[in-house]
N, CA, C and O atoms as CSV, one atom per row, in Angstrom:
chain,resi,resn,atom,element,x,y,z
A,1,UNK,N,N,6.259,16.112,-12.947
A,1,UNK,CA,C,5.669,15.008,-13.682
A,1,UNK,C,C,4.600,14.340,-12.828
A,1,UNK,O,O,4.694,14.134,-11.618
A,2,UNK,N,N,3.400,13.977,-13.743
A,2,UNK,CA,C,2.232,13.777,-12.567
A,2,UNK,C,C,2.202,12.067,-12.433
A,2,UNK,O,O,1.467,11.367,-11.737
A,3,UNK,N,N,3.609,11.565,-13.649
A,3,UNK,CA,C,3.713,9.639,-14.165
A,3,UNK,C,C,3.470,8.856,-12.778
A,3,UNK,O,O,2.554,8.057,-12.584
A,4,UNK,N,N,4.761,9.348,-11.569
A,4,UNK,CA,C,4.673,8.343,-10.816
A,4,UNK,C,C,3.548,7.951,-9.816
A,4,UNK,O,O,3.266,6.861,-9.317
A,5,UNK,N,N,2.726,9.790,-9.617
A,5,UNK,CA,C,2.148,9.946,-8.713
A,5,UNK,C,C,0.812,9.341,-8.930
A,5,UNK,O,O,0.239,8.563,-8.168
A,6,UNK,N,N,0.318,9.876,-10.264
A,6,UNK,CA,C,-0.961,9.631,-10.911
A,6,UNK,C,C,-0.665,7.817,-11.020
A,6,UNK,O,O,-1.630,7.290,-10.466
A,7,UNK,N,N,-0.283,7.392,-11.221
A,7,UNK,CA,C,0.154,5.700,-11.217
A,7,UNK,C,C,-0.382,4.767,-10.028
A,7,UNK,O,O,-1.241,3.887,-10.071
A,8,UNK,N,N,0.481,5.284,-8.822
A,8,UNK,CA,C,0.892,5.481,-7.700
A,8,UNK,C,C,-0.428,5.204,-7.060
A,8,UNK,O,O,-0.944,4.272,-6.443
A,9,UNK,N,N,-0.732,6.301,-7.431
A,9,UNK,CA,C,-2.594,6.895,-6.466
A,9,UNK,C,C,-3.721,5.721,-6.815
A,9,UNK,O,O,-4.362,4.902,-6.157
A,10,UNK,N,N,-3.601,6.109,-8.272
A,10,UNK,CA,C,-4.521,5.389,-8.968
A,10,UNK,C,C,-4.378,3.561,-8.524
A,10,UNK,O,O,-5.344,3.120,-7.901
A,11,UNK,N,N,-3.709,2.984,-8.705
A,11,UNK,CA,C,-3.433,1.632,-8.108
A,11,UNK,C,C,-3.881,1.570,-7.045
A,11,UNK,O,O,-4.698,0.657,-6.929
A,12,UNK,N,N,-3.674,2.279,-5.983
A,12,UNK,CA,C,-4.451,2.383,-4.388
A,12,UNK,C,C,-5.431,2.367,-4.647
A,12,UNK,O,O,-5.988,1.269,-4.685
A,13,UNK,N,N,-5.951,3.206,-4.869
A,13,UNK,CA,C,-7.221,4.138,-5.226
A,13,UNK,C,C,-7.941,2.874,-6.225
A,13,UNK,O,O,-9.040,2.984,-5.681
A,14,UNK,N,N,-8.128,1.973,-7.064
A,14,UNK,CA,C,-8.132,1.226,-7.359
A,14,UNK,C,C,-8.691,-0.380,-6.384
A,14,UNK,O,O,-9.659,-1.117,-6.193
A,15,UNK,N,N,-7.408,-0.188,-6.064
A,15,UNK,CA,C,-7.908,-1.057,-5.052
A,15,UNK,C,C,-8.817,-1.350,-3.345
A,15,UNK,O,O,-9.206,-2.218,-2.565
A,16,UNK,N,N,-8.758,-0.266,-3.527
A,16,UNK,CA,C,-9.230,0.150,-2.255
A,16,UNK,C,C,-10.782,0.830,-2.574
A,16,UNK,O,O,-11.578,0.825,-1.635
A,17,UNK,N,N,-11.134,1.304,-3.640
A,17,UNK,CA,C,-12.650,1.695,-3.717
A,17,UNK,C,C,-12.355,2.136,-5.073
A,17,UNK,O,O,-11.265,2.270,-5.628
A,18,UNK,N,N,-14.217,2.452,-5.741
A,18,UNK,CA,C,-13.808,2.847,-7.408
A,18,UNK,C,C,-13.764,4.301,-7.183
A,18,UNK,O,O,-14.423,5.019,-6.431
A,19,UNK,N,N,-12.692,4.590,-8.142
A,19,UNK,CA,C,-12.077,5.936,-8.467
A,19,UNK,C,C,-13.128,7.389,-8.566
A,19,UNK,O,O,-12.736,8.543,-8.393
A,20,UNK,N,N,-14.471,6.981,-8.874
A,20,UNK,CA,C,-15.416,7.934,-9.412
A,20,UNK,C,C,-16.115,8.321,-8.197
A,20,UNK,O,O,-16.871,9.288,-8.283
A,21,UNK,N,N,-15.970,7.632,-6.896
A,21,UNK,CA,C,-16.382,8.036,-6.053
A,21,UNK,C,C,-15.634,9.357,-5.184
A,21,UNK,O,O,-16.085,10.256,-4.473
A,22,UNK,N,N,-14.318,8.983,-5.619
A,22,UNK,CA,C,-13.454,9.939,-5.204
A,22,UNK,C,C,-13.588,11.709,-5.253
A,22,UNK,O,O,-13.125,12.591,-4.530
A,23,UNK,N,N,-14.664,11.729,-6.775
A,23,UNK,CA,C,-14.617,13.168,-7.332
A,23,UNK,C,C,-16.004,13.146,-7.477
A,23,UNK,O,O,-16.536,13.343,-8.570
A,24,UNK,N,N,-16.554,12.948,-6.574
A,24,UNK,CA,C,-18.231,13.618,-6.652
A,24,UNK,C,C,-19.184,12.161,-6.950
A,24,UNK,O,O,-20.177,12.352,-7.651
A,25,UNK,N,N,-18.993,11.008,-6.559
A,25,UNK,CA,C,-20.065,10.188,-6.301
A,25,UNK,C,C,-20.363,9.602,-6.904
A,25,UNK,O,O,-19.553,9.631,-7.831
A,26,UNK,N,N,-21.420,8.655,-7.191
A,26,UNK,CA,C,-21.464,7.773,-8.129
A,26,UNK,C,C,-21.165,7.783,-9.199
A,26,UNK,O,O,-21.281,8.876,-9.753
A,27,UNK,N,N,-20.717,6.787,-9.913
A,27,UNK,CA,C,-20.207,6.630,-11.352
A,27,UNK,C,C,-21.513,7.045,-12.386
A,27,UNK,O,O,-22.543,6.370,-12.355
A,28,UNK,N,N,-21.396,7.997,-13.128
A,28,UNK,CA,C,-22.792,8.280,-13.878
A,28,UNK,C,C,-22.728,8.033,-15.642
A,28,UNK,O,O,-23.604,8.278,-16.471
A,29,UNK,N,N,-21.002,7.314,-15.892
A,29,UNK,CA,C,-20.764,7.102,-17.119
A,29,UNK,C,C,-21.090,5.207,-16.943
A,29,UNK,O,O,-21.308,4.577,-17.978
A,30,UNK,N,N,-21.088,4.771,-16.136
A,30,UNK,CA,C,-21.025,3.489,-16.211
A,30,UNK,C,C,-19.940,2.542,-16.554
A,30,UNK,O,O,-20.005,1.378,-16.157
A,31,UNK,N,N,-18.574,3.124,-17.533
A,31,UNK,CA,C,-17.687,2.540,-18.010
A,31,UNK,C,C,-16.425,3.183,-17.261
A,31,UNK,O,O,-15.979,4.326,-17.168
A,32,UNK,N,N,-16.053,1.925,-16.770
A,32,UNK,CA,C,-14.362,2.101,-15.885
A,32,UNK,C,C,-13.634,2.997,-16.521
A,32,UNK,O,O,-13.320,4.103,-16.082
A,33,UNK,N,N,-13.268,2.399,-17.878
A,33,UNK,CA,C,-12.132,3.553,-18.910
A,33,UNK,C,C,-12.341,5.059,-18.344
A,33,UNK,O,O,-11.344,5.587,-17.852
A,34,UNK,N,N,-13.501,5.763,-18.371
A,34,UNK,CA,C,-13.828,7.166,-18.658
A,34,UNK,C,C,-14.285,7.282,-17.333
A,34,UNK,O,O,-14.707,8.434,-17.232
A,35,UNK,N,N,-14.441,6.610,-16.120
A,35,UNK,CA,C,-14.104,6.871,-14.889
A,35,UNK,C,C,-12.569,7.185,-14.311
A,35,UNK,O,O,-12.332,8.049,-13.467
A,36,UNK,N,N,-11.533,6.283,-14.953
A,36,UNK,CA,C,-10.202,6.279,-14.548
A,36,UNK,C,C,-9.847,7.813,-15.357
A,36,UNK,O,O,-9.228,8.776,-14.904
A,37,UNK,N,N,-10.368,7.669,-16.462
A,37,UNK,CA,C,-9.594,8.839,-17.130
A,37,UNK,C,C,-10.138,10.164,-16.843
A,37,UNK,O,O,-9.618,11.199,-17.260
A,38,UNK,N,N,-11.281,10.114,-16.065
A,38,UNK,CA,C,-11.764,11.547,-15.511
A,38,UNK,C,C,-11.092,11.475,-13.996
A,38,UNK,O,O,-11.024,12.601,-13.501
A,39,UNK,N,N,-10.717,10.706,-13.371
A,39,UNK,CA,C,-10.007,10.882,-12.012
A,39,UNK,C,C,-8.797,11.099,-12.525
A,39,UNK,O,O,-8.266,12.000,-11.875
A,40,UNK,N,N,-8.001,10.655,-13.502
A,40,UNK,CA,C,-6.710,10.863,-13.994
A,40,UNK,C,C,-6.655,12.507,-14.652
A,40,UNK,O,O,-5.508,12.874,-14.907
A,41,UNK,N,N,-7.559,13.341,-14.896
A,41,UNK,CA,C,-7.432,14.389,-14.871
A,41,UNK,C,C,-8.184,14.955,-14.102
A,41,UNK,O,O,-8.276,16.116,-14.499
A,42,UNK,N,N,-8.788,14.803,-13.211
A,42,UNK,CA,C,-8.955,15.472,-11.955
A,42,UNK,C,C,-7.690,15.771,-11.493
A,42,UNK,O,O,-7.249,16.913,-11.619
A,43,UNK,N,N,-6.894,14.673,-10.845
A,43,UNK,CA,C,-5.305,14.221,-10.110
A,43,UNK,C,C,-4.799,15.282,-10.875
A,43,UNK,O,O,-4.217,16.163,-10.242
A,44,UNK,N,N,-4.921,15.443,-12.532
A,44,UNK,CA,C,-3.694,16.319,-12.963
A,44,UNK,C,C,-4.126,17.708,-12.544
A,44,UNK,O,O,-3.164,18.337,-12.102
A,45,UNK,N,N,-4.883,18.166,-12.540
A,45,UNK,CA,C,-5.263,19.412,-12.240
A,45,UNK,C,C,-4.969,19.907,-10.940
A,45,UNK,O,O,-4.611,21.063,-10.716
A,46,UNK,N,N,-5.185,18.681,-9.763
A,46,UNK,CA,C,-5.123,18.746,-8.545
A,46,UNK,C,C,-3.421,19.210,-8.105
A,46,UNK,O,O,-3.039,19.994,-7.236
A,47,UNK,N,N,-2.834,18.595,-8.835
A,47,UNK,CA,C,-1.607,18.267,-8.784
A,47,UNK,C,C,-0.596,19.846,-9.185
A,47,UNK,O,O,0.325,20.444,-8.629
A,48,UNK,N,N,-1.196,19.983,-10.125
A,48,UNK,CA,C,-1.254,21.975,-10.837
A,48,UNK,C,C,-1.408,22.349,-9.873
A,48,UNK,O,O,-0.365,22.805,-9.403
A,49,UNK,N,N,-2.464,22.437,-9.065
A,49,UNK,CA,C,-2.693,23.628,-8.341
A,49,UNK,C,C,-1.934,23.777,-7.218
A,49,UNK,O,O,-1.269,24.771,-6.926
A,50,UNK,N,N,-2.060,22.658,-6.526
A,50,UNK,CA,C,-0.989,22.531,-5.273
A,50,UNK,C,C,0.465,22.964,-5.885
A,50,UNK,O,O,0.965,23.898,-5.257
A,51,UNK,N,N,1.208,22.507,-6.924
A,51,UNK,CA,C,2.232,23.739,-7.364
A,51,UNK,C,C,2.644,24.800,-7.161
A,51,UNK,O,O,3.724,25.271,-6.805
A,52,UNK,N,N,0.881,25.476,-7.634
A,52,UNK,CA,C,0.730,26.742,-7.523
A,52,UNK,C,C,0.508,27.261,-6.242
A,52,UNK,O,O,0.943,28.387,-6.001
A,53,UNK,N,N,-0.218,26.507,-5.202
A,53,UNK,CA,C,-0.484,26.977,-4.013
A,53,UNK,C,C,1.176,26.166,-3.048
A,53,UNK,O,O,1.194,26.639,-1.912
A,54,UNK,N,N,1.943,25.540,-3.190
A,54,UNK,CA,C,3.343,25.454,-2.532
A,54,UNK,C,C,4.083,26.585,-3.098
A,54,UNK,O,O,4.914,26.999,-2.290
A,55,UNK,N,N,4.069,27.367,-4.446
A,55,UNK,CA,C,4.673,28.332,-4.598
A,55,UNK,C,C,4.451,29.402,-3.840
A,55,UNK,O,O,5.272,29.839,-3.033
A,56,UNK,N,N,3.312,29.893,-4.058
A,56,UNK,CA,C,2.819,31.412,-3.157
A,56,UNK,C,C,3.446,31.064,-1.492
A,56,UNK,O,O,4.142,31.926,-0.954
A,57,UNK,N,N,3.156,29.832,-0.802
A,57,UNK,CA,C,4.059,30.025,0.693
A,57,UNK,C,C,5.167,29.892,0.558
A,57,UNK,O,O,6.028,30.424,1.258
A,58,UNK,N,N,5.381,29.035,-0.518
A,58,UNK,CA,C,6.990,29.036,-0.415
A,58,UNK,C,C,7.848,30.844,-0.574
A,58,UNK,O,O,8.868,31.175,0.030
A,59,UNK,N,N,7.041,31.734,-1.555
A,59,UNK,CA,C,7.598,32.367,-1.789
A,59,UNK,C,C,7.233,33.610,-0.318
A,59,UNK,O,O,7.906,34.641,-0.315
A,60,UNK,N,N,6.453,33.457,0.532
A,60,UNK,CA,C,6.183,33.955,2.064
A,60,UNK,C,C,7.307,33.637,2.780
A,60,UNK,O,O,8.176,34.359,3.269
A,61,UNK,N,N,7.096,31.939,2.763
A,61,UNK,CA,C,8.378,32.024,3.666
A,61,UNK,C,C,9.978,32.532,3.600
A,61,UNK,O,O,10.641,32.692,4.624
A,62,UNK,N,N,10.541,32.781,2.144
A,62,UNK,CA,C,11.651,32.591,2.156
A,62,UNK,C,C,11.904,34.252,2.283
A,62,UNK,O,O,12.989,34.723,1.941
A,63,UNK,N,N,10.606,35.274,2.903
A,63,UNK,CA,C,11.502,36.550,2.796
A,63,UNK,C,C,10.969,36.393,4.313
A,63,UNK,O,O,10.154,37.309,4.425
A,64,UNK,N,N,11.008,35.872,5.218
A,64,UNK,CA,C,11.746,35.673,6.803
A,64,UNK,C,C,12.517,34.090,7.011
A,64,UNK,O,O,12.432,33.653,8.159
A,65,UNK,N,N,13.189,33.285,6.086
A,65,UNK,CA,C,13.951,32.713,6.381
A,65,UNK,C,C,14.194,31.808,5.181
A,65,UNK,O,O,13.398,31.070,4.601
A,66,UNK,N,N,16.109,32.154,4.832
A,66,UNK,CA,C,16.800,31.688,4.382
A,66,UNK,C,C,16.244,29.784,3.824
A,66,UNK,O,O,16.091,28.836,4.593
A,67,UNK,N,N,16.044,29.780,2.155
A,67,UNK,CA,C,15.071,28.666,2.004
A,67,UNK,C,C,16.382,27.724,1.216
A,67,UNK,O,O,17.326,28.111,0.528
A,68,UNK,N,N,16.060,26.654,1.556
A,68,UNK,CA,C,17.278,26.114,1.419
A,68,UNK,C,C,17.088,25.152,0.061
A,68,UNK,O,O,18.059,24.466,-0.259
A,69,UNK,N,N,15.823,25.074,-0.778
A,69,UNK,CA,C,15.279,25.018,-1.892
A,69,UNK,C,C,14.417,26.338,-2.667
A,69,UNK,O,O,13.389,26.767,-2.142
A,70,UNK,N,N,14.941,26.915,-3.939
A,70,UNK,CA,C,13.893,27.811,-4.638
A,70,UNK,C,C,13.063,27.308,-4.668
A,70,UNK,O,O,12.185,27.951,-4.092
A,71,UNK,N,N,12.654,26.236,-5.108
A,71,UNK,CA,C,11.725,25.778,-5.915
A,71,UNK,C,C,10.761,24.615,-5.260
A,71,UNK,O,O,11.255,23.944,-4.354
A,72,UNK,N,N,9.226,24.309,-5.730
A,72,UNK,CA,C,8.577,23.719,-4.903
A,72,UNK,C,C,8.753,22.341,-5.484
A,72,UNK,O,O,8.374,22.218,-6.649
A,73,UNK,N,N,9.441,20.896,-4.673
A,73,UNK,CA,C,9.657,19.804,-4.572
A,73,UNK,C,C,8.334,18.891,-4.824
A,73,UNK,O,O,7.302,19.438,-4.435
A,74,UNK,N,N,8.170,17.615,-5.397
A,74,UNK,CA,C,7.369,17.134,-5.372
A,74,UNK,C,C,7.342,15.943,-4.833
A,74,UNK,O,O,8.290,15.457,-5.451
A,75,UNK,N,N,6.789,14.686,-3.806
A,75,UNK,CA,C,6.879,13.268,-3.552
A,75,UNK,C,C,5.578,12.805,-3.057
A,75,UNK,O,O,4.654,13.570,-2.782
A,76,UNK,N,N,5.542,11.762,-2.972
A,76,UNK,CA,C,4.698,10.697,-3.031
A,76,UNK,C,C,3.809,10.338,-1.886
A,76,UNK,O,O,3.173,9.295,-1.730
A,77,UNK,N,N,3.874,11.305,-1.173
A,77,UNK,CA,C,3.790,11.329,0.601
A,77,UNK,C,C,1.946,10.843,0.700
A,77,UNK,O,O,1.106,11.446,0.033
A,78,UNK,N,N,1.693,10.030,1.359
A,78,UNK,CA,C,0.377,9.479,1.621
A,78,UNK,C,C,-1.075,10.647,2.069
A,78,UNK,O,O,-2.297,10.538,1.973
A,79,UNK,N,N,-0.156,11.714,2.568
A,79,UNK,CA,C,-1.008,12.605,3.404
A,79,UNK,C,C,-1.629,13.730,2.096
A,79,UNK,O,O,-2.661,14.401,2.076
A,80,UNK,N,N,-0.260,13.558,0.838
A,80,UNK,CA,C,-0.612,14.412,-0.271
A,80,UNK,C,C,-1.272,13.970,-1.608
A,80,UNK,O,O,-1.090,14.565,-2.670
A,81,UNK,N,N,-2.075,12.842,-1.452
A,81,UNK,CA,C,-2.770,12.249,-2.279
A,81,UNK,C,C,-4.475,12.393,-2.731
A,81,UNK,O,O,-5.170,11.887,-3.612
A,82,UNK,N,N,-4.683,13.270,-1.730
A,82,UNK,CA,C,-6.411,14.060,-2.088
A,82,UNK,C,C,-6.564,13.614,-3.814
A,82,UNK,O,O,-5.408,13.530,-4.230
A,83,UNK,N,N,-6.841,13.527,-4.134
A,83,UNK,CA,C,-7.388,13.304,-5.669
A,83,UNK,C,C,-7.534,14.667,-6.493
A,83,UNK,O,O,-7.095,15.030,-7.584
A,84,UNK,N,N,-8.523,15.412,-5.289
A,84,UNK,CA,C,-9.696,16.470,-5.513
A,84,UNK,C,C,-8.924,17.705,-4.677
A,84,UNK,O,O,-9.339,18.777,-5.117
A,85,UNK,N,N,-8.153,17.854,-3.847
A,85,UNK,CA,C,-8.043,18.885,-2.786
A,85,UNK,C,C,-6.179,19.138,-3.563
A,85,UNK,O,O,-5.384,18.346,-4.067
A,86,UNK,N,N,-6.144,20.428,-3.332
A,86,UNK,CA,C,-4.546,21.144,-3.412
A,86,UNK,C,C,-4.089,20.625,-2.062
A,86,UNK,O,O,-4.917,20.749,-1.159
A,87,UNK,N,N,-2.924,20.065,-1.756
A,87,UNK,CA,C,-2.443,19.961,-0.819
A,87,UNK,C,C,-0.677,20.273,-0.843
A,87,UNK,O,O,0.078,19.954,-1.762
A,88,UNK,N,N,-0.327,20.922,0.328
A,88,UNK,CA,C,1.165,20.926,0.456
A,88,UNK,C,C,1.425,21.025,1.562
A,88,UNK,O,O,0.730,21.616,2.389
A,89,UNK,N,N,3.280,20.033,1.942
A,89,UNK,CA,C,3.695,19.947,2.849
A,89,UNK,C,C,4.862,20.965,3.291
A,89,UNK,O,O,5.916,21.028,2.659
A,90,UNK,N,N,4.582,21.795,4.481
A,90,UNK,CA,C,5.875,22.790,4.751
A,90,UNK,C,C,6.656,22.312,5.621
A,90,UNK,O,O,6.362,21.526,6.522
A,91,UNK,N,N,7.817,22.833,5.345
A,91,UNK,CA,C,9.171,22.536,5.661
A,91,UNK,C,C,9.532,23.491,6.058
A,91,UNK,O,O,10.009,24.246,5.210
A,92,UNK,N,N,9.511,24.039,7.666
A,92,UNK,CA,C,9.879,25.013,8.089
A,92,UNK,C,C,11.479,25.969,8.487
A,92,UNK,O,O,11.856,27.131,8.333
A,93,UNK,N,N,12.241,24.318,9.235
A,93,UNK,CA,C,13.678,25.003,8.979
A,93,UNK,C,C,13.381,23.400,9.624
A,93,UNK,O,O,12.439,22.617,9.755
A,94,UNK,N,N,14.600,23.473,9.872
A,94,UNK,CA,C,15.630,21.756,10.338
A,94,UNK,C,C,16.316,21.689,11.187
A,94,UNK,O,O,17.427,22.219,11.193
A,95,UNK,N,N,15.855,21.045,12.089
A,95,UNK,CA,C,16.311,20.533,13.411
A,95,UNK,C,C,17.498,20.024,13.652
A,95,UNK,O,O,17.983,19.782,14.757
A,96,UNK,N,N,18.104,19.811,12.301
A,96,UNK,CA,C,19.649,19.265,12.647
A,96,UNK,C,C,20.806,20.698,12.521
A,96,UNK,O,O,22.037,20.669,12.524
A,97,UNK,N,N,19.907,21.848,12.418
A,97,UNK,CA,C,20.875,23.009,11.607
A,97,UNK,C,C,20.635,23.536,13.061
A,97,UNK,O,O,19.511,23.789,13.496
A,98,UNK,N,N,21.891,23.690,13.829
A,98,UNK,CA,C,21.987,24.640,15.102
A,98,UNK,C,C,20.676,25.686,15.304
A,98,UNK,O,O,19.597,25.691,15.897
A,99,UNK,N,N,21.668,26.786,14.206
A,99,UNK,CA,C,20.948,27.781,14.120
A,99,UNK,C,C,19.549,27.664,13.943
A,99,UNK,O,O,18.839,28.018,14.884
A,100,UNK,N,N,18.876,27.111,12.622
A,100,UNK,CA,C,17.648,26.984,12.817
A,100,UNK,C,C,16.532,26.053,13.583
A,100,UNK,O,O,15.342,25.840,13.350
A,101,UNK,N,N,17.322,25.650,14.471
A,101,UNK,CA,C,16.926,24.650,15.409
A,101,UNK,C,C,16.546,26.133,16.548
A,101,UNK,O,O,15.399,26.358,16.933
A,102,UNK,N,N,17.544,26.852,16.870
A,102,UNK,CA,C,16.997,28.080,18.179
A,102,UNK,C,C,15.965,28.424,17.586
A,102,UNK,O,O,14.943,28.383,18.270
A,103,UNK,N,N,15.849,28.804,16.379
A,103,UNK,CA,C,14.992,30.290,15.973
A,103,UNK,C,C,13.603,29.275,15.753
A,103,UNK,O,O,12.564,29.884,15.500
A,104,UNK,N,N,13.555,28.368,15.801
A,104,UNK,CA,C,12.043,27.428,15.668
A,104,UNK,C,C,12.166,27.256,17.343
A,104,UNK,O,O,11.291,26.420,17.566
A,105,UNK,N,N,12.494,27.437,18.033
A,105,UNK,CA,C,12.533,27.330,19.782
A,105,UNK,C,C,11.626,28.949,19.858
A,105,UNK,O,O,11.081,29.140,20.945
A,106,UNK,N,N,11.491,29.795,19.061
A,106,UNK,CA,C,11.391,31.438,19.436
A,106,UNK,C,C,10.034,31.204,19.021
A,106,UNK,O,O,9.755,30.443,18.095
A,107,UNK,N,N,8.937,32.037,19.889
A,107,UNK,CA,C,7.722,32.310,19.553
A,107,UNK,C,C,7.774,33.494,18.835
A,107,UNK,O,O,6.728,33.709,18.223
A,108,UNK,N,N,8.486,34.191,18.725
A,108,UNK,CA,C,8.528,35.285,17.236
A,108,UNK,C,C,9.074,34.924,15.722
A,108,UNK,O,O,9.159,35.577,14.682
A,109,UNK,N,N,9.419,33.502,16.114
A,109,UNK,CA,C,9.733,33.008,14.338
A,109,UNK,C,C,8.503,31.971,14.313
A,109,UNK,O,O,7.769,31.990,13.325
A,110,UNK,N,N,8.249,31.070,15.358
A,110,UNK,CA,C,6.798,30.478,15.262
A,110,UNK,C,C,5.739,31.330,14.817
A,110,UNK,O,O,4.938,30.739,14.092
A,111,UNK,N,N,5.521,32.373,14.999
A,111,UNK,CA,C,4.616,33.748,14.697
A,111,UNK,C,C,4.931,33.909,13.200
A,111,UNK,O,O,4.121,33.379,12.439
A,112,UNK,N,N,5.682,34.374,12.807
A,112,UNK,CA,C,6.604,34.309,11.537
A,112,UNK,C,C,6.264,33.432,10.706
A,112,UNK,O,O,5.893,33.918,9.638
A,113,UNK,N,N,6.243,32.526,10.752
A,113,UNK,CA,C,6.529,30.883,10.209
A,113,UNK,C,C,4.300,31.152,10.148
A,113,UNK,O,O,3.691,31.336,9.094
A,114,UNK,N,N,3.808,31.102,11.172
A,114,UNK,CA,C,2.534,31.048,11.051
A,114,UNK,C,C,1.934,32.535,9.864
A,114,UNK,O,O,1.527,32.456,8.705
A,115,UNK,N,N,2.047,33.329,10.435
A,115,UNK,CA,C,1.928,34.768,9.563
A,115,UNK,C,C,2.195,34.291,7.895
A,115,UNK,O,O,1.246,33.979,7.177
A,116,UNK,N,N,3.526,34.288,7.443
A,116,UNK,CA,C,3.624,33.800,6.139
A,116,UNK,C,C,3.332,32.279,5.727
A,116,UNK,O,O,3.799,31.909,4.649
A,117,UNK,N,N,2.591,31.360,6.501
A,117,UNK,CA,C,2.023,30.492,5.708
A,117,UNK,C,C,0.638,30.984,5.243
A,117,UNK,O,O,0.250,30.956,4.075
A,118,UNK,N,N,-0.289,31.590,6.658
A,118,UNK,CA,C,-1.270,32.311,5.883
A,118,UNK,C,C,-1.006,33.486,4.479
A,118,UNK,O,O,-1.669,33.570,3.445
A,119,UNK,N,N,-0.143,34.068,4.787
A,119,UNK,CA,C,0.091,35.162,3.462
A,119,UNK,C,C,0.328,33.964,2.536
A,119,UNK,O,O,-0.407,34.321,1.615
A,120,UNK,N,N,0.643,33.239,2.289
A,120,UNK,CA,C,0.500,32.549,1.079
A,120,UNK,C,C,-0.362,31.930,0.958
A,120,UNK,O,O,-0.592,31.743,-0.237
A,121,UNK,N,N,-1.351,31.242,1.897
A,121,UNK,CA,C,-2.735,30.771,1.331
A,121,UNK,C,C,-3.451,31.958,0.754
A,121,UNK,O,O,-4.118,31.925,-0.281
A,122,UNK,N,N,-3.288,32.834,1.389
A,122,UNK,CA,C,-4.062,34.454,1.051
A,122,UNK,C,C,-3.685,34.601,-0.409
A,122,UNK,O,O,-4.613,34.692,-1.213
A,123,UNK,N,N,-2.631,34.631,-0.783
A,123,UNK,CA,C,-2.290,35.002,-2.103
A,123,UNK,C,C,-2.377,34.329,-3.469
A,123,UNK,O,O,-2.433,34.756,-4.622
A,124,UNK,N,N,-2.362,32.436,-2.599
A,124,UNK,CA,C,-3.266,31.704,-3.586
A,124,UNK,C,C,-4.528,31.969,-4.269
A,124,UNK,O,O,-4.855,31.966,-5.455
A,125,UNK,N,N,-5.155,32.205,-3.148
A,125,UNK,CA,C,-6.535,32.433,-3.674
A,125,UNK,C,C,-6.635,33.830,-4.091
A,125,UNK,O,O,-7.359,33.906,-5.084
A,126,UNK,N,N,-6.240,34.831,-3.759
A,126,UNK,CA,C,-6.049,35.987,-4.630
A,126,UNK,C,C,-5.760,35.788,-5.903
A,126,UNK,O,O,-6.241,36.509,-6.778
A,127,UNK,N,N,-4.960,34.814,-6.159
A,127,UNK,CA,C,-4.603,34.640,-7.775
A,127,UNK,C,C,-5.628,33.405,-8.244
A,127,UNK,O,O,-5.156,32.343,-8.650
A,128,UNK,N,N,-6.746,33.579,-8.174
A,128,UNK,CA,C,-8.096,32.846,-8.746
A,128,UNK,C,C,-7.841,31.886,-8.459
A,128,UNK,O,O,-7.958,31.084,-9.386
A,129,UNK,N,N,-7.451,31.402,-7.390
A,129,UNK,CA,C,-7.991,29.650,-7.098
A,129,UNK,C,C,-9.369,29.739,-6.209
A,129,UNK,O,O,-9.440,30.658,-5.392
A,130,UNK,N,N,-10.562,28.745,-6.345
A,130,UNK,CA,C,-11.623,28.607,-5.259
A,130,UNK,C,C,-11.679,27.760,-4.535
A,130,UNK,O,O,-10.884,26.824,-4.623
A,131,UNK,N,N,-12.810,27.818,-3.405
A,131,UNK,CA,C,-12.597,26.413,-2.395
A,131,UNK,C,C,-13.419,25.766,-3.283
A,131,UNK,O,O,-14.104,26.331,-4.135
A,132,UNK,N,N,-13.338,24.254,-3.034
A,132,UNK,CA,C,-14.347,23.319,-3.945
A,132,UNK,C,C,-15.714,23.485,-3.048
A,132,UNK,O,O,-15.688,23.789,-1.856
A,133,UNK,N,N,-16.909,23.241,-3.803
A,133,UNK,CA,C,-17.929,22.837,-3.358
A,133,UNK,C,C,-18.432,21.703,-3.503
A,133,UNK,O,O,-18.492,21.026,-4.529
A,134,UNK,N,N,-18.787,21.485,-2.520
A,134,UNK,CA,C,-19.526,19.834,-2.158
A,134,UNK,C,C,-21.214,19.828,-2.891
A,134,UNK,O,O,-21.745,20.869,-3.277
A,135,UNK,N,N,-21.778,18.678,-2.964
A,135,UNK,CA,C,-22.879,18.630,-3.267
A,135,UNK,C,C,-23.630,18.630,-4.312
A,135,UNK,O,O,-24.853,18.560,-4.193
């Protein structure tokens, strides 16, 4: 659900500078409404894709280590609020779990862990996503 996030953002985002600057620069409609509501589907789209691009690593990582979620999680995290950019946060293994506390100590699961995050950016964009262009 994009309710809390798109809310969330937008209120910041809001207050902190106008929204239309966020997605390519000056406001060229002149009216707030159809500024908010073109950043409000920017966000949704943005929000899609990163989905799609936490799926493809997620699905890298979990064939070298045991994933302790199928499925890609969503929250509110400050760092994942790009407007305009796919963003996702990995969760590699957990420091409170013995076991996966050694094997993140090993430069052959650090290798691992690095290897299949790229194979899943790789495979994002294999499945038609592009980088944005500026300008």
């Amino acid at each position: 659900s994009t309710k809390g996030a798109t809310s969330t953002a937008a209120k910041y985002l809001a207050q902190t500078q106008n929204a239309s600057d966020l997605i390519g620069g000056v406001s060229k409609s002149g009216d707030r409404y159809v500024d908010h509501t073109m950043f409000d589907m920017v966000q949704s789209l943005t929000i899609a894709d990163s989905l799609k691009f936490g799926k493809a690593v997620l699905n890298k990582l979990g064939k070298i280590n045991k994933l302790h979620k199928n499925q890609v999680e969503q929250a509110g995290f400050a760092v994942l609020k790009a407007p305009d950019i796919p963003s996702i946060l990995v969760e590699t293994a957990f420091i409170s779990n013995v076991e996966e506390e050694r094997k993140l100590k090993t430069a052959t699961f650090q290798q691992e862990v690095a290897e299949s995050i790229l194979a899943g950016i790789k495979a994002y964009f294999a499945d038609g996503a592009t980088l944005a262009r500026r300008g």
